[in-house]
Residue, then its C-alpha position, 0 to 999 in steps of 0.5 A: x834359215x832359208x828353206x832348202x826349196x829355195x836353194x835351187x832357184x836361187x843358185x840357178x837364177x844366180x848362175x843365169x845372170x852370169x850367163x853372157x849374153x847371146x848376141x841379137x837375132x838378125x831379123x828379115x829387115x836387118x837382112x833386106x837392109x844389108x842387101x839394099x845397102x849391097x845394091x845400091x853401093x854397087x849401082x852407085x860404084x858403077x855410074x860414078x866409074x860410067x861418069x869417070x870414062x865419058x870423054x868430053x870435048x877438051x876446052x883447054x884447045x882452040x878448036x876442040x871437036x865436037x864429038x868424042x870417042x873412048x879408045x883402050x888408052x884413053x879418049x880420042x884426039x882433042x877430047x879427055x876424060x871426065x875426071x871430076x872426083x871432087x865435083x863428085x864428092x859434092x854431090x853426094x854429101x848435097x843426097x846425103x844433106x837432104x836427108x835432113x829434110x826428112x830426119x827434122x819431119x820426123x823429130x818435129x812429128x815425135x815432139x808434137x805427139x809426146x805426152x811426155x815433158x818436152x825437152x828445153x832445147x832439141x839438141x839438148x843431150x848432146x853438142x851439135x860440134x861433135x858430128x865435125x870430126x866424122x863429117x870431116x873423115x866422111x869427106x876426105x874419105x869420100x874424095x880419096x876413093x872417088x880420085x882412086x875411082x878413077x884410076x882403077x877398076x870398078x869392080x876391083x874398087x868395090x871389092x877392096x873397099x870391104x879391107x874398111x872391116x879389117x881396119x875397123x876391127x883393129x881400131x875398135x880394139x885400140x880405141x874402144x877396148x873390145x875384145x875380138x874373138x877367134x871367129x873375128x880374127x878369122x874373117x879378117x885374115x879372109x877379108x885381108x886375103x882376098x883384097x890383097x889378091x884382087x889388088x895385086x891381080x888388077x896391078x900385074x893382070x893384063x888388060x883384057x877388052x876393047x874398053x877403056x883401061x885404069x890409067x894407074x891401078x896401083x896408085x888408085x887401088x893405094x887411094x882406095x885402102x888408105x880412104x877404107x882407113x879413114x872410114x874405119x876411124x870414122x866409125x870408130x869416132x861416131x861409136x863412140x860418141x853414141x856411147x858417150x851422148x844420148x843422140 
């Protein structure tokens, strides 16, 4: 028989394991990291638009001038605008591959220091083929809101890159099963909202400021959305293959 004293610690540890879990406490770094990630993204959204509005000498005529001037409608006569969104694209993932650099530092340091048994291969675990398919989405992603960069605003490309939650939520429910909560669902009606108001003022808004105007807000702000689809299937793609590989 078991003793009646026991009981109650039984029936309340049986009761704790069935308690759901609470999700992690967001700590001071995991802050600072968002708020770097914030920052840096809209410095990097402004230089890229800076580089997208310089007018440069057009080389495709005889006798270009040799300097140049932006105007509301464009660049002066015989100069055009740097459009460069591909060129753009290369040098970003040429950033993203240096860190490479330090990620193979890091390894080798943690392989020299172990005490534990040494793996036989170092990529043992996992095959290397199964970063393709994210890198392939990054890339085409990358270059779509890069063409759509150049089209729109800055401020409203960065405000609709945030519709990548939405997105993301939707997938994750089609492709990894999770289930959403009220609280979920609410942020992305909020977040669906709010890009579709900033979209459509920026199409029917009329252009204030002497500076130079998007050539197509509407096509580019579509560009933008669409490039926010195929983040969202990237990151979908990369979580589940941390689950399903020890990476």
């Amino acid at each position: 028989t078991v003793p009646a004293t026991l009981v109650p610690s039984q029936t309340a540890a049986t009761h704790a394991s069935f308690r759901p879990r609470r999700p992690p406490k967001m700590l001071a770094a995991h802050l600072l990291l968002a708020f770097g990630m914030v920052v840096t993204g809209s410095i990097n959204t402004i230089t890229t638009k800076l580089a997208d509005m310089q007018c440069v000498p057009d080389d495709r005529i005889t006798d270009p001038p040799q300097q140049c001037s932006a105007t509301p409608s464009g660049c002066s006569e015989g100069c055009r605008q740097f459009n460069h969104p591909f060129v753009q694209t290369v040098g970003m993932f040429g950033g993203e591959i240096l860190c490479l650099i330090a990620f193979q530092i890091v390894k080798i340091g943690r392989y020299l220091s172990s005490d534990l048994e040494k793996p036989k291969s170092p990529d043992e675990g996992f095959p290397p083929t199964i970063f393709a398919l994210p890198a392939f989405l990054d890339l085409l992603g990358s270059s779509l809101m890069n063409i759509g960069l150049t089209m729109t605003h800055a401020s409203v490309y960065q405000m609709l890159r945030g519709s990548v939650v939405v997105f993301t939520g939707i997938l994750s429910i089609l492709f990894l099963g999770r289930r959403l909560g009220a609280h979920h669902w609410a942020g992305m009606v909020l977040v669906m909202a709010g890009a579709f108001i900033v979209g459509l003022s920026s199409v029917l808004g009329h252009a204030e400021g002497s500076g130079m105007q998007p050539s197509n807000p509407f096509l580019g702000n579509l560009l933008v959305v669409l490039a926010q689809v195929i983040v969202a299937l990237q990151m979908v793609a990369e979580e589940r293959f941390l689950k399903s590989y020890k990476i």
